[in-house]
N, C-alpha and C positions, 0 to 999 in steps of 0.2 A: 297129391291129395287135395283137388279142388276145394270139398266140403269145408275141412281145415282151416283151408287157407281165407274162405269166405267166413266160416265161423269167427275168425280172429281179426279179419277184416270189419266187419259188424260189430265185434266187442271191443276195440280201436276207434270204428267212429261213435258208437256210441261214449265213450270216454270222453273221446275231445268234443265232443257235444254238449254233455253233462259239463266237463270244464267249462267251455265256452257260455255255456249258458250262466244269464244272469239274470234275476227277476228286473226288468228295466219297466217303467211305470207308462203306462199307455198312452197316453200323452206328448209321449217322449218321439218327436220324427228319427225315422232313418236309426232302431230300436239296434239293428243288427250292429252297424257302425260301433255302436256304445260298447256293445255287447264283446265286440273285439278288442277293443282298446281296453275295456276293465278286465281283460284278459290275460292280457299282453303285462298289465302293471301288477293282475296279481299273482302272473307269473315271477314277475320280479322279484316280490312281495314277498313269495316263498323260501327263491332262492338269496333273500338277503336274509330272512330268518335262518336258514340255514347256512348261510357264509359267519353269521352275527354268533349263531351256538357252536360252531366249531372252531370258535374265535382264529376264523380266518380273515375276516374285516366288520369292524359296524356297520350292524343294519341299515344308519343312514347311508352310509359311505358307500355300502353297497345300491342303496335306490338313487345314486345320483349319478351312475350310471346311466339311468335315461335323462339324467340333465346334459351328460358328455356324448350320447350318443344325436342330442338335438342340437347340439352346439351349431351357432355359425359365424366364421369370422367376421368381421367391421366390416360389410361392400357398402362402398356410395354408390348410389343410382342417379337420372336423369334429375331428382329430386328434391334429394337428398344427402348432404355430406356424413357420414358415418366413421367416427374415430371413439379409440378407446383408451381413456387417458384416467391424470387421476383431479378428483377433487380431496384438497383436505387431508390427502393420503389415504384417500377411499377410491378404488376402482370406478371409474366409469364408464357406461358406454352414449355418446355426445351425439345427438341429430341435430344436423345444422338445415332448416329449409335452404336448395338454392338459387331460387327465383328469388330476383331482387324485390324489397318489401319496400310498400308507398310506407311505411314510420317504421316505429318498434313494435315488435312481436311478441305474442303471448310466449309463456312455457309452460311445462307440466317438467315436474319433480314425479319418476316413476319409482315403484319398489315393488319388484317381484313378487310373488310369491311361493310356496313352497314349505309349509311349515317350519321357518328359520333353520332351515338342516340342507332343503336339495333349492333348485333352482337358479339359473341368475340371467343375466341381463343380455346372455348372447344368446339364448333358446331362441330356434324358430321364430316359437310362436310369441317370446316377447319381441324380438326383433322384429316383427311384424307389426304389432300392436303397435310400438313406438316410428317404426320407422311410417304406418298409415298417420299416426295422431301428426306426424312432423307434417307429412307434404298433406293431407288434409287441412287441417287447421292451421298451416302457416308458422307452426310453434318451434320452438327449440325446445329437444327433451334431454331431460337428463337420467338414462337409466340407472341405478345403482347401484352395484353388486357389494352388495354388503359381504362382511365373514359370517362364514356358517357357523351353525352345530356341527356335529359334538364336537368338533375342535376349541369353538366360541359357543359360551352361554351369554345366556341374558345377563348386564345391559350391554354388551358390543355391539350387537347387531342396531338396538335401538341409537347407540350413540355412532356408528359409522353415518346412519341416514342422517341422523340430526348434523354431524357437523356435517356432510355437504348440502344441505339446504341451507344452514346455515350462513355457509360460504358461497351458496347460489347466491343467498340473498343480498349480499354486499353491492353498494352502487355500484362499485368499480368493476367487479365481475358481472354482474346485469350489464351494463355500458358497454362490455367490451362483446358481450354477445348478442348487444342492440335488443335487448326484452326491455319490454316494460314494466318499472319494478308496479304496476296498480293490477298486470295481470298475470300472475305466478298463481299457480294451482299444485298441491301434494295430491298424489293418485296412487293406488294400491291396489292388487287384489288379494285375497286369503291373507296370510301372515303380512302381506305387502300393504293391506287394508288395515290389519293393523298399527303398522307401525306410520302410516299416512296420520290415522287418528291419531296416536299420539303426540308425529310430532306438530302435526297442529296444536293441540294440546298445551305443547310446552312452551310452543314460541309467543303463546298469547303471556306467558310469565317470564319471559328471556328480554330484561330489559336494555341488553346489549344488542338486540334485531329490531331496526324502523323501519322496515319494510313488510308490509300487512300481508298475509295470504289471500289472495281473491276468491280462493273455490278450496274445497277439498273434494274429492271422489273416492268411494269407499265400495269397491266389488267384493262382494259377498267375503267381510271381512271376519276374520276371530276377537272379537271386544273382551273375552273372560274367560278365565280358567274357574273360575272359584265351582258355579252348578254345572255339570259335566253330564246333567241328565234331564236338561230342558226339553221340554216336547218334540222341538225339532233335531234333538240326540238319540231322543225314545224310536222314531216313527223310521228315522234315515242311521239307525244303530248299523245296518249293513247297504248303505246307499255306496251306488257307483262310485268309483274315483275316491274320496275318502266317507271311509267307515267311520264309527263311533272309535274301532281299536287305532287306527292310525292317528287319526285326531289328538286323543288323548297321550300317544306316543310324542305327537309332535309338540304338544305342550309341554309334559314333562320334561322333552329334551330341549328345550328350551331352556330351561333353566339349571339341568344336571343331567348327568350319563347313573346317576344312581337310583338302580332299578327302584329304591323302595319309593321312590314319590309317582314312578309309574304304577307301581300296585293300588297305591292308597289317590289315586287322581282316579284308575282303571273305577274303583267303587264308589267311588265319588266321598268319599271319607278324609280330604287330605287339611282340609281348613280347621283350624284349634276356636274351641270357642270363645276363645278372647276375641278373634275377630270375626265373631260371628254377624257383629254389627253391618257390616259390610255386604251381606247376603240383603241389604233391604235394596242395593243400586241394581241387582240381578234377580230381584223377585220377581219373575213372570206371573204370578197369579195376578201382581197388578202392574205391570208394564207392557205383557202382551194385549190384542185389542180379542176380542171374544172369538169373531172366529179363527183363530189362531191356535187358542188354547183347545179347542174342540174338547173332548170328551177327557183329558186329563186332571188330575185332583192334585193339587202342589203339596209336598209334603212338606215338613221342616226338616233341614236341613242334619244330616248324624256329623259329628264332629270328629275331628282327628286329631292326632298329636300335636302337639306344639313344637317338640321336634324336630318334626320335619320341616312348619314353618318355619322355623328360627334359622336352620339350618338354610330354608333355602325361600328367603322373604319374596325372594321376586316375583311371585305368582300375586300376590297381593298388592303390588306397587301398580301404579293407574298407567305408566312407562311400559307395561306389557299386557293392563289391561285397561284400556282405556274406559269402561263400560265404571270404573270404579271411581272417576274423578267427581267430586262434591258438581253440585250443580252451579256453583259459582265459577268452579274451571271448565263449565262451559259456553256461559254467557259471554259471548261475541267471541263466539267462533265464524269463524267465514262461510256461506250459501255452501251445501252439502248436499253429495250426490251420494246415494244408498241405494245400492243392487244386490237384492234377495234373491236365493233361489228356493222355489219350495223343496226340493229334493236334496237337502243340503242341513247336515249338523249344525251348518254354522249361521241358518235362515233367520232362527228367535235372537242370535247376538245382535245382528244388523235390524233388525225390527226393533227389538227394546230399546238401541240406541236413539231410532229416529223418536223414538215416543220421548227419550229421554230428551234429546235435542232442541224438539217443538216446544216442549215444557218449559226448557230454557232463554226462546223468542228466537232460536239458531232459523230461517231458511234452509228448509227441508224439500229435496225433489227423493221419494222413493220409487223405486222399481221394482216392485214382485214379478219374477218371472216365475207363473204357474205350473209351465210346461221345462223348467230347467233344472240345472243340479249343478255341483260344486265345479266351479272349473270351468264353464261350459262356453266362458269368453277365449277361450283359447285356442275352440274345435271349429278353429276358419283358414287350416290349413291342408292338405293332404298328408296323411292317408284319411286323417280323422276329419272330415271338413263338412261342420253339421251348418242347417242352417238356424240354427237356434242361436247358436256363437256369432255368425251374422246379423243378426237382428239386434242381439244382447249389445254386439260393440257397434251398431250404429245408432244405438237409445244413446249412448256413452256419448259417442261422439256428438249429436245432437245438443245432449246439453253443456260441453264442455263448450261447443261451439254459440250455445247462447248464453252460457255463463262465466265466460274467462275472459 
């Protein structure tokens, strides 16, 4: 029965069509590309919400299945020396330039990202990134694989990074990897941008570290949990690659596996008004710049239990969200590199911060990529290989390369 078999046919691709299809913003090159790939993840998506309620495994645990399926072990190339050892009793993965160097060499301190739950340092596309930043720029990198969620909450993740930079930083370990301690740079993207911000942050008050940070770099980083419904949450609530609901998942697990701080983050209701004070480092009606804020009206802030603060402070600590540190903790911080994307929940953190920054006398270089979205330094590999992620990580490299 031909007819049938065409009827069923037709109603089959129209399905995977309608699946496949995602509103991707016009702007956007090479629209189909996206359009697969947000496919493919929120295929995942589904079936880790469904592996997650028939508690067959965590949702996260489940999406990090595309961190295992990206895996690639240590190769050294013509390059590049590539070993994976540990610092500190933190994981890492080591790029050694190996063309002999006229003195000492910069480095860059890497950190993933992945909303503290999926990602790490052997992916593809970080092992790319690190392994181009090494034999481009001449540098030793040090990737670092932090411990995850939901195994590990907040602060592990921030104190795995901290002590190996920490431990980068020591003459004797610089010496022995021939850096120069005047050109060390912390770099991050998403959650990895956060926790660069931090731990710059902390090492400017860590009076056991004399050796200065020269750069930091900050790709379209998460600075704040506390408003969950900033303009750029409102506009990108269902934007490619991370939505507003993933977002907010990966925050709350961040700091607990106990669904009620994802309900109460989900509404944006989760901060007690005692520390309501706090809402003035995150007020966009006066930290975003006008066109930014476009056509939105800032409300005040509904409050939430105390509760669940109390129970679970780390969303409030400057350690996870760097957007909260007084303005004094950020006077002489080191020349700072800030990559926005406009299609991206997390565009207004990274924009308030440089505003916050400049305020502070920090050297600021930002980056609004108009035409981008969350993630998009990543898609400079196959199958996904956009040339937007080209562009994005050779602004990167640019300034790393005049700033480190």
């Amino acid at each position: 029965n031909m007819g049938a078999k065409l009827l069923c046919f037709c109603i089959a691709s129209a399905l995977a069509a309608y699946y496949i299809y995602t509103p991707v913003p016009e702007n956007i090159e090479e629209r189909w590309k996206l359009m697969l790939v947000t496919a493919v993840f929120r295929t995942v998506g589904h079936v880790a919400e469904v592996a997650d309620r028939l508690g067959l495994m965590h949702y996260m645990e489940a999406l990090m299945l595309i961190t295992v399926a990206e895996y690639v072990a240590p190769t050294s190339d013509e390059n590049v020396t590539v070993t994976d050892t540990e610092f500190s009793d933190v994981a890492v993965r080591l790029y050694l330039p190996r063309k002999p160097s006229g003195g000492l060499r910069r480095a860059v301190v890497y950190f993933h990202g992945g909303g503290w739950c999926v990602g790490q340092a052997g992916m593809k596309s970080y092992d790319l990134l690190s392994r181009w930043t090494s034999s481009w720029l001449d540098a030793v990198v040090v990737s670092v694989d932090y411990r995850l969620a939901p195994k590990y909450h907040f602060p592990v993740q921030f104190e795995d990074v901290y002590s190996v930079t920490k431990f980068f930083l020591q003459s004797s370990v610089l010496s022995q990897y021939g850096v120069d301690p005047n050109r060390v740079c912390v770099a991050g993207d998403s959650a990895g941008g956060n926790l660069a911000a931090a731990v710059a942050q902390k090492l400017l008050e860590d009076s056991e570290v004399t050796t200065k940070l020269k750069a930091q770099a900050l790709l379209y980083p998460a600075l704040q949990p506390l408003d969950l419904n900033l303009p750029s949450y409102q506009e990108n609530k269902n934007a490619v690659i991370l939505p507003r609901s993933l977002m907010v998942r990966f925050w709350s697990e961040y700091f607990t596996s106990d669904s009620s701080l994802r309900e109460a983050m989900a509404s944006n209701r989760h901060v007690p008004a005692e520390s309501g004070h706090l809402f003035q480092f995150v007020n966009w009606s006066n930290l975003l710049p006008e066109e930014m804020k476009k056509d939105h009206v800032y409300t005040s802030p509904v409050f939430g239990s105390s509760k669940l603060a109390k129970k679970y402070p780390g969303f409030m600590d400057p350690r996870a969200a760097p957007l909260l540190a007084k303005d004094a903790g950020l006077r002489g911080l080191p020349p700072t590199y800030v990559l926005t994307c406009e299609y991206d929940v997390l565009r207004d953190d990274g924009v308030m911060y440089v505003g916050r920054l400049r305020a502070a006398g920090v050297q600021v270089t930002h980056d609004h990529a108009k035409d981008a979205f969350h993630g998009a330094l990543m898609f400079v590999s196959s199958p996904a290989d956009l040339p937007v992620g080209h562009r994005l990580m050779n602004r990167y490299f640019e300034w790393l390369n005049e700033n480190l």
